[in-house]
N, C-alpha and C positions, 0 to 999 in steps of 0.2 A: 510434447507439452510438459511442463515444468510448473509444479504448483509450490507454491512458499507461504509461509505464516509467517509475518511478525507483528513484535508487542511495540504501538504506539504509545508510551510515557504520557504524555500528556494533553489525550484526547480525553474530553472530559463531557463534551455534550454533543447532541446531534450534527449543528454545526460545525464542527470541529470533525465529526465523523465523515459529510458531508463532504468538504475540501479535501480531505484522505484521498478519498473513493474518489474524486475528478480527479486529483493527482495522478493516480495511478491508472484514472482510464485514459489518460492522454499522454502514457507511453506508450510507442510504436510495439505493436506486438502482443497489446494485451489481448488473454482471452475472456477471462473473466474473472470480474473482480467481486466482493462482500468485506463488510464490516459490518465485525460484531462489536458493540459499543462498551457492553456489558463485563466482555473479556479485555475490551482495547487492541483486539488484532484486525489483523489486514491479512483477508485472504487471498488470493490471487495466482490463476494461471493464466502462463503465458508462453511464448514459442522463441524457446533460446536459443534460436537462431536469428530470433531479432531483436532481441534484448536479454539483459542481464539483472538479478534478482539485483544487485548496487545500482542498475537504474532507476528501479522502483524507489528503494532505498532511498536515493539522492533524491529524486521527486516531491517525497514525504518531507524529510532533513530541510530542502527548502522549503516549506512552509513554516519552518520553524520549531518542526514537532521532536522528538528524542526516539529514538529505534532502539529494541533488544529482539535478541532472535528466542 
């Protein structure tokens, strides 16, 4: 299992925090996911053998949001 943090730019309320987190639970391979709203991160492990942290990444990016690691 493979855990990663990163900083979503422009998450700015719960809703927005909300859409994150189904993003990222609806890549193949998630373990488990949290957001923190406060910090603006995305925590999440998962089993990279069936996905990759630019999965997540691209999940998030399409909903419009900005990634820094």
């Amino acid at each position: 299992m493979e855990t990663s943090i990163v900083t979503v730019q422009n998450m700015v309320n719960q809703q927005d925090a909300d859409k994150v987190l189904q993003a990222i639970e609806d890549v193949w391979g998630i373990s488990k996911a949290e957001i923190k709203l406060s910090k603006k991160q995305a925590i999440f492990t998962y089993d990279e053998r069936m996905a990759a942290q630019q999965d997540f990444e691209q999940a998030i990016k399409e909903l419009g949001f900005n990634i820094t690691h």
